[in-house]
C-alpha positions as CSV (number, residue, x, y, z in Angstrom):
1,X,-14.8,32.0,8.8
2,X,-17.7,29.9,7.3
3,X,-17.8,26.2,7.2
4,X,-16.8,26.0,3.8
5,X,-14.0,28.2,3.7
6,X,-12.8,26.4,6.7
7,X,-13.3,23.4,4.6
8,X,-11.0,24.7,1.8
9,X,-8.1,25.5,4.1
10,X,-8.2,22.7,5.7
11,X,-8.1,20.3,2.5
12,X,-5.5,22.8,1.2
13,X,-3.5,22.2,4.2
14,X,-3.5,18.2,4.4
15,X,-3.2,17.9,0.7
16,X,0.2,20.3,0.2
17,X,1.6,18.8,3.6
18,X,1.0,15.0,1.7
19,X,2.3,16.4,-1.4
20,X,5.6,17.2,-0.1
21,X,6.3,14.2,2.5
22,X,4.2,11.4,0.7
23,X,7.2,9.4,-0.7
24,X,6.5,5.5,-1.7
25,X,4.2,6.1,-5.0
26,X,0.5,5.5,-5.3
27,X,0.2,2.3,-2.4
28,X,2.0,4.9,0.2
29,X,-0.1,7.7,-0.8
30,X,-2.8,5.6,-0.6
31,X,-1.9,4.9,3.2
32,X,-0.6,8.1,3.9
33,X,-4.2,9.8,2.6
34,X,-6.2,6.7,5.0
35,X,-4.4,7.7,8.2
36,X,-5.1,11.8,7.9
37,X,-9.1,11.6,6.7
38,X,-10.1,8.6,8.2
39,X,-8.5,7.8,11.7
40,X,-7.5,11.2,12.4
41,X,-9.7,13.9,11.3
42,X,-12.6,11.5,10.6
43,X,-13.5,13.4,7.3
44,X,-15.5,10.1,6.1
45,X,-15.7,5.9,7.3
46,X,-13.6,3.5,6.4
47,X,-16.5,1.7,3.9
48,X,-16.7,5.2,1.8
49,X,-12.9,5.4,1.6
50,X,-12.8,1.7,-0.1
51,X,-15.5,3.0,-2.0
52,X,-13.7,5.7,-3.6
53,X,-10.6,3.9,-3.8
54,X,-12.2,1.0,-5.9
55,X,-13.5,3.6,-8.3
56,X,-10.5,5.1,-8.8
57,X,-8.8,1.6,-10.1
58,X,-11.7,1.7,-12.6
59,X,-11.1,4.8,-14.7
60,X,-7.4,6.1,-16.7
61,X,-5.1,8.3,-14.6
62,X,-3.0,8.5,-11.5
63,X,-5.0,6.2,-8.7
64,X,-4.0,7.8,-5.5
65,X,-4.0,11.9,-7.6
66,X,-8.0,10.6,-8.1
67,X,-8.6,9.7,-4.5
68,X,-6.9,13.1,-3.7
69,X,-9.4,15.0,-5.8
70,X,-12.2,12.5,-5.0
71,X,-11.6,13.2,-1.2
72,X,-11.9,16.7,-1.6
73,X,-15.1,16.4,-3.5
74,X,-16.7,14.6,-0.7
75,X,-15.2,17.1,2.1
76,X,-16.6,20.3,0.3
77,X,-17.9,20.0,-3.0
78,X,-16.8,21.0,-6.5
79,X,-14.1,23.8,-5.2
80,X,-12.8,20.9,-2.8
81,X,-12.1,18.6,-5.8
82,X,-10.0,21.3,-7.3
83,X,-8.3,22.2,-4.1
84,X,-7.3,18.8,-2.8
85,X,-5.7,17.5,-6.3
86,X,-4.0,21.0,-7.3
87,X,-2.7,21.2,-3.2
88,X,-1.2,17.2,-4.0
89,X,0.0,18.4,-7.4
90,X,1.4,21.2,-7.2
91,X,4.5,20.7,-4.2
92,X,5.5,17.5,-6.4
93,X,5.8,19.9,-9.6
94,X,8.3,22.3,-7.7
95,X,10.5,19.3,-6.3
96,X,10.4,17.8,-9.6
97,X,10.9,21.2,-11.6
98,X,13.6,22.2,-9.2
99,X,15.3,18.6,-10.0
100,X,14.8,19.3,-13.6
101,X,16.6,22.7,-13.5
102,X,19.4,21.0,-11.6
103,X,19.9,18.2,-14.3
104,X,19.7,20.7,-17.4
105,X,22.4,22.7,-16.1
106,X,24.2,20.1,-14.4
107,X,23.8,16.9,-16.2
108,X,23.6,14.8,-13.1
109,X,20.5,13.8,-10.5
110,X,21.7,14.6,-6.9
111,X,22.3,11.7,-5.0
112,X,19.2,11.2,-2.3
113,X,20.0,7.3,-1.5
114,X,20.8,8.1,2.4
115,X,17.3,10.0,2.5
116,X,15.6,6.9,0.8
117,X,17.2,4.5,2.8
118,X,15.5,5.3,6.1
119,X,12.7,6.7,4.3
120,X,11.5,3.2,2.1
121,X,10.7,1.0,5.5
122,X,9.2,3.4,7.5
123,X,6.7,3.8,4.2
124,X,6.4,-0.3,4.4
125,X,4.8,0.1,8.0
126,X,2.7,2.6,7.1
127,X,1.5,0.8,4.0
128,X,0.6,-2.3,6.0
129,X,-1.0,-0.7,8.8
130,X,-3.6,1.2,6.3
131,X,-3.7,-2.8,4.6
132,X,-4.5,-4.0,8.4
133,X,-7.6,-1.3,9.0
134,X,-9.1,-1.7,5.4
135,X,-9.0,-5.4,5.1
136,X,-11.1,-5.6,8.5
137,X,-13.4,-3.5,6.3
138,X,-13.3,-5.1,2.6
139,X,-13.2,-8.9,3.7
140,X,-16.7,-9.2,5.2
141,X,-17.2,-13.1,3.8
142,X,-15.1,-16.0,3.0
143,X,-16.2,-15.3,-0.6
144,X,-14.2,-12.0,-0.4
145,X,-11.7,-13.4,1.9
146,X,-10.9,-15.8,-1.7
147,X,-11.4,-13.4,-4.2
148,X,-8.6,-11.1,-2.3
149,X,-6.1,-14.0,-2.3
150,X,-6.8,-15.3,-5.9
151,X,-6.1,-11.1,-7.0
152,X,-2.9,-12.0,-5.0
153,X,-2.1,-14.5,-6.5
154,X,-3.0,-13.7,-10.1
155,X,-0.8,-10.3,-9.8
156,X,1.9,-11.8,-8.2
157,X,1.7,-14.3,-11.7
158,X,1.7,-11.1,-13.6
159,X,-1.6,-10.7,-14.5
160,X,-2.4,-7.2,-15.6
161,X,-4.0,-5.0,-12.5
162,X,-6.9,-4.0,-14.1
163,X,-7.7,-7.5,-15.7
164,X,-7.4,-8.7,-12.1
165,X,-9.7,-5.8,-10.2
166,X,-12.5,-6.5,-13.1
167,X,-12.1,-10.1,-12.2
168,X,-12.2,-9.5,-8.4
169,X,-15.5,-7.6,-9.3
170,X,-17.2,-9.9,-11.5
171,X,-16.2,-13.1,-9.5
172,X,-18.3,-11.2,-6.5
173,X,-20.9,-10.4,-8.9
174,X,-21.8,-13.9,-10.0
175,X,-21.5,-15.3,-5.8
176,X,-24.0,-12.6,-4.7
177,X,-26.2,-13.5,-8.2
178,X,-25.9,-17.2,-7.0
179,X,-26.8,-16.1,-3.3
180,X,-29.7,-14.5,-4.4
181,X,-28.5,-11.5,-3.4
182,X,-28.4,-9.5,-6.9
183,X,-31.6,-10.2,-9.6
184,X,-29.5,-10.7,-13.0
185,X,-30.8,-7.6,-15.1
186,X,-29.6,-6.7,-18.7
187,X,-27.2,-3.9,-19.1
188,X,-23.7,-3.1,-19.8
189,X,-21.0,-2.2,-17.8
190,X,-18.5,1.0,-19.5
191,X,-15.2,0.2,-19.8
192,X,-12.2,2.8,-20.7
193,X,-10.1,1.3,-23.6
194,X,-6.4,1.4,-23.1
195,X,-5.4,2.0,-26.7
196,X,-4.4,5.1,-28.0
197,X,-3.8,6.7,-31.7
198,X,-0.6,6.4,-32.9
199,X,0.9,9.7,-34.7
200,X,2.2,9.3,-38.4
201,X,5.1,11.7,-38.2
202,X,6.7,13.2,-36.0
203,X,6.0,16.9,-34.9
204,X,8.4,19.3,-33.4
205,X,8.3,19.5,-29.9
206,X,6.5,22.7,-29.1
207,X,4.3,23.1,-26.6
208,X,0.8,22.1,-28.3
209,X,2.2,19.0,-29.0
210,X,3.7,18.3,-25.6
211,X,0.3,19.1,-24.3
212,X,-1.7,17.1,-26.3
213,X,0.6,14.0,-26.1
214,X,0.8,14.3,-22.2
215,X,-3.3,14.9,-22.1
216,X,-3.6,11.8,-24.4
217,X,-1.4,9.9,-21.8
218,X,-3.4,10.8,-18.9
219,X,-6.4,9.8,-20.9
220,X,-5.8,6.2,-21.2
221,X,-3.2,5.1,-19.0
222,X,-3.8,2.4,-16.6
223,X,-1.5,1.1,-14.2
224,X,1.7,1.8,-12.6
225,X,4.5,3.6,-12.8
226,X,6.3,0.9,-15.1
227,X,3.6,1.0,-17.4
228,X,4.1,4.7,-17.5
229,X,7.4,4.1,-18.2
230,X,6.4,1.8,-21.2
231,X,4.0,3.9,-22.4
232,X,6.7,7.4,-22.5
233,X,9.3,5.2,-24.0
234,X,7.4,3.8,-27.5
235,X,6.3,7.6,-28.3
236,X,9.5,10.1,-27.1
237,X,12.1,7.7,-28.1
238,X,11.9,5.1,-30.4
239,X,8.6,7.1,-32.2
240,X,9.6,10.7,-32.1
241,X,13.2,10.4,-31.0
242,X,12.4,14.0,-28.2
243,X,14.4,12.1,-25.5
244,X,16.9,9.4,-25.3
245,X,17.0,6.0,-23.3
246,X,19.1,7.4,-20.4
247,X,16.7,10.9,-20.1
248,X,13.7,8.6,-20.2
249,X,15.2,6.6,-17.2
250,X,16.3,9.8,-15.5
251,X,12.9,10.7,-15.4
252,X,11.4,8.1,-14.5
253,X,14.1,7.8,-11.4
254,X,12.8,11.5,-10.5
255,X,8.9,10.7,-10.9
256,X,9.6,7.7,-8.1
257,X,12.0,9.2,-5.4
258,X,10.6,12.1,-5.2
259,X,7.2,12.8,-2.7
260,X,4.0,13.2,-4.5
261,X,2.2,11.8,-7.8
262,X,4.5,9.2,-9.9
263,X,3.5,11.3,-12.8
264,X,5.0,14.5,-12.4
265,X,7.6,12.2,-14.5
266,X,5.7,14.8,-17.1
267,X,6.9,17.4,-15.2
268,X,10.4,16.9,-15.4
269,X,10.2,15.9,-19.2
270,X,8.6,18.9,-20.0
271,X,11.4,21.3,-18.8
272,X,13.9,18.6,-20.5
273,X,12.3,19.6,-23.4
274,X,10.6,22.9,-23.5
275,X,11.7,24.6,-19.6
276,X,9.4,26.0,-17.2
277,X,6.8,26.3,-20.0
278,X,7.1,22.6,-21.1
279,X,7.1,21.6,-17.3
280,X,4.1,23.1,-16.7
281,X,2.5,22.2,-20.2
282,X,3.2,18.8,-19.4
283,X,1.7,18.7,-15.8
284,X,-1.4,19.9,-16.7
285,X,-1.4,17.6,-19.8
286,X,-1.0,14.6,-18.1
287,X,-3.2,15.7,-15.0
288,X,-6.0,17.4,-16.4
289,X,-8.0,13.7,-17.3
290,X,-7.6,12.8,-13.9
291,X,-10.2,15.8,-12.4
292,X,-12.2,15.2,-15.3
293,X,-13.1,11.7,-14.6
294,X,-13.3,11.8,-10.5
295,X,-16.1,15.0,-11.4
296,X,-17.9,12.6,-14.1
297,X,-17.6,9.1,-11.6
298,X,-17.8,11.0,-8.5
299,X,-20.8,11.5,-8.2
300,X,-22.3,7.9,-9.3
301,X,-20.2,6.4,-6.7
302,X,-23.4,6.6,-4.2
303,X,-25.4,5.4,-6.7
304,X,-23.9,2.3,-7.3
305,X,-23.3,1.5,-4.5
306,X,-26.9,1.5,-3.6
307,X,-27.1,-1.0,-6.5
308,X,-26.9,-4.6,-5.2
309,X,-25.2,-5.4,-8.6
310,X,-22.7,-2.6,-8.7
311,X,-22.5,-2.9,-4.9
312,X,-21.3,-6.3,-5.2
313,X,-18.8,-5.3,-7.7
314,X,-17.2,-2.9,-5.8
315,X,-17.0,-5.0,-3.1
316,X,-14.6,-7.3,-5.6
317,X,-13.1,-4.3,-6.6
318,X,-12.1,-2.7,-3.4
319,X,-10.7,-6.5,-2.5
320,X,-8.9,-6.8,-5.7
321,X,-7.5,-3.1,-4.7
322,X,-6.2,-4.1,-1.4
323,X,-4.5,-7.2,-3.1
324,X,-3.0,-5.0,-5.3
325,X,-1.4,-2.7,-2.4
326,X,-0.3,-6.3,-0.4
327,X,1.6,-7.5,-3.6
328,X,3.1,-4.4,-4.1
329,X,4.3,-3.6,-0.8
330,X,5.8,-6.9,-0.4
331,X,7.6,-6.5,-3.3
332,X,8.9,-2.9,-2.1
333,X,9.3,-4.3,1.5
334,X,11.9,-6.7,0.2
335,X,14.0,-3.8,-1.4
336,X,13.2,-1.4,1.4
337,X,14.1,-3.7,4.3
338,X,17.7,-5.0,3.6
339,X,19.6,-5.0,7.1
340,X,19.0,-4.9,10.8
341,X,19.0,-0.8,10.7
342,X,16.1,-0.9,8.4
343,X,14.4,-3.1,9.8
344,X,14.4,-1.7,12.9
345,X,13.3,1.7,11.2
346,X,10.2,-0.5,10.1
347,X,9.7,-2.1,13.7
348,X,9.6,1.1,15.2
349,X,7.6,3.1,13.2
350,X,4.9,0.1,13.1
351,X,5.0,0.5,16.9
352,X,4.8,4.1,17.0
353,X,2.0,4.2,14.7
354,X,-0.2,1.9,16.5
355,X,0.4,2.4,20.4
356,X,1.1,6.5,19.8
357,X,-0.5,7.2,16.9
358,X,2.1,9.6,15.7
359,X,1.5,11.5,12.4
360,X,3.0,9.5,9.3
361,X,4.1,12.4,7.7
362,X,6.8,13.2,10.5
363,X,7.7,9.5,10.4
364,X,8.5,10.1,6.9
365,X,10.8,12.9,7.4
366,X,12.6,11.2,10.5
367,X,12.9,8.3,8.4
368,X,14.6,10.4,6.0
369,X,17.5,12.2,8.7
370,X,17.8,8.6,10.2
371,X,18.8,7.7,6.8
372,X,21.2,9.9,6.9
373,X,22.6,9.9,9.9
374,X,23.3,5.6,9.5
375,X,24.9,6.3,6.5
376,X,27.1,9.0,7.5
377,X,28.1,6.8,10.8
């Protein structure tokens, strides 16, 4: 076997296992994605993974879906890219689709609380060790040290992410300036616009139009899943009336408890609306932006790094991104860790990640059949 083809099966391999065990949404993912291709198979340095995580807050889509495909770019080229973000896809789809078919004909969501239970604080450890090992990269200075806690601070306000991340980055930008560390040249920094066009009418729900719509979404959505959820409900219910409040929600539910990408929400939708054909319509809709902008920015993320000016505001960036997973993962630690049996779950998985370095993606699953074995007892 070549080195390249190796390559390929090895991406295809990490990238399906995460897709079906990486529960926890993007700041999980993140964590889950930092433990396989930097401390354990060494794929790339810590400094390069920041790197490509701070790029990824900068352009629409699914953050930790772009670091997948940005990952397998760097690991082997243009077939990697496609490889790594179709093997995270693609196991999320099934699960999702598979829930979909069950609701259609059922009319219910299974119950999977006992699962999420032990599942949600063995996630938390995870997420803070990745936190612990990045942060020991990103905060270099005092400067960045401040910048990190004023993104803190300004999310945990309720600032809008990327308003804070562009701050973090232009903040870092003026200090180094003032340092003498970057020469002020003219120029202009691109941003993506968040608006969108809003349709006249209303068009049947066929699958063009579920296409289009989802591909429009993918296109300028930033944010989390909330925002998603903001975003779904002013076009398929109160604009076009395709689904109603308590499908939306359903959806929504499905896209968050279930392993992989937050938006395979699409997914489900989709077969809600048009089966196996709208599900997959809507998945590649929704997803196709995402490899599209990691093969355009990709590239220039070397570049600008070796830009003083851009360097320094990625530096701000990738600060303002690990604010953005602290804030968020205390905010999930405080629904996650609700009694002494799950916090015991998060104790011991902490420990076993840092003195055995056991894989996180079979700390997942015996999170999940501790869950259920508490709740049964």
């Amino acid at each position: 076997m070549d080195d390249r083809g190796r390559r390929l099966r090895e991406i295809a391999w990490v990238f399906l296992r995460l897709g079906t065990t990486a529960f926890g949404g993007p700041a999980a993912h993140i964590a889950l994605m930092e433990d396989e291709v930097v401390r354990r198979r060494k794929w790339l340095p810590r400094e390069k993974f920041l790197d490509l995580l701070g790029a990824t807050n900068l352009i629409p889509g699914p953050n930790s879906t772009e670091l997948a495909i940005h990952l397998g770019y760097q690991r082997a080229g243009w077939l990697g890219l496609v490889v790594a973000g179709a093997s995270f896809i693609v196991p999320a789809m099934v699960i999702v689709g598979a829930l979909a078919w069950l609701y259609v004909r059922f009319g219910k969501l299974p119950q999977a609380d006992a699962i999420l239970y032990g599942i949600k604080p063995v996630v938390i450890a995870i997420v803070l060790q990745a936190i612990v090992g990045l942060l020991r990269i990103a905060v270099r200075s005092i400067s960045l040290a401040i910048v990190g806690l004023l993104g803190a601070a300004l999310l945990a306000a309720g600032v809008h992410e990327l308003v804070v991340l562009l701050v973090a980055g232009l903040i870092t930008l003026a200090v180094e300036t003032v340092r003498g560390n970057v020469r002020p040249r003219a120029g202009a920094i691109a941003l993506f616009s968040t608006g969108s066009a809003a349709a006249t009418a209303a068009p049947a729900v066929g699958l063009v139009p579920l296409f289009l719509f989802f591909l429009k979404v993918g296109a300028v959505l930033f944010g989390s899943g909330y925002v998603l959820l903001a975003f779904l409900r002013a076009d398929l219910v109160q604009r076009w009336g395709w689904l109603t409040e308590r499908q939306l929600l359903d959806a929504v539910a499905v896209g968050q408890v279930t392993p992989g990408p937050v938006f395979t929400t699409a997914t489900f939708i989709g077969y809600v609306l048009a089966g196996f054909s709208g599900a997959l319509v809507a998945t590649l809709g929704i997803f196709l932006p995402a490899f599209l902008f990691v093969a355009i920015s990709g590239p220039l993320v070397p570049r600008l790094r070796a830009s003083p000016a851009f360097g320094a505001i990625l530096d701000g960036v990738n600060v303002g991104s690990l604010a953005l997973m602290s804030v968020v993962t205390f905010q999930l630690g405080r629904a996650a860790i609700v009694d002494l049996a799950t916090t015991g779950l998060a104790a011991a998985s902490a420990l076993l990640l840092l003195r055995l370095r056991v894989n996180s993606a079979w700390l997942v699953l015996g999170g999940g059949l501790a869950g259920l074995v508490l709740r049964l007892l």
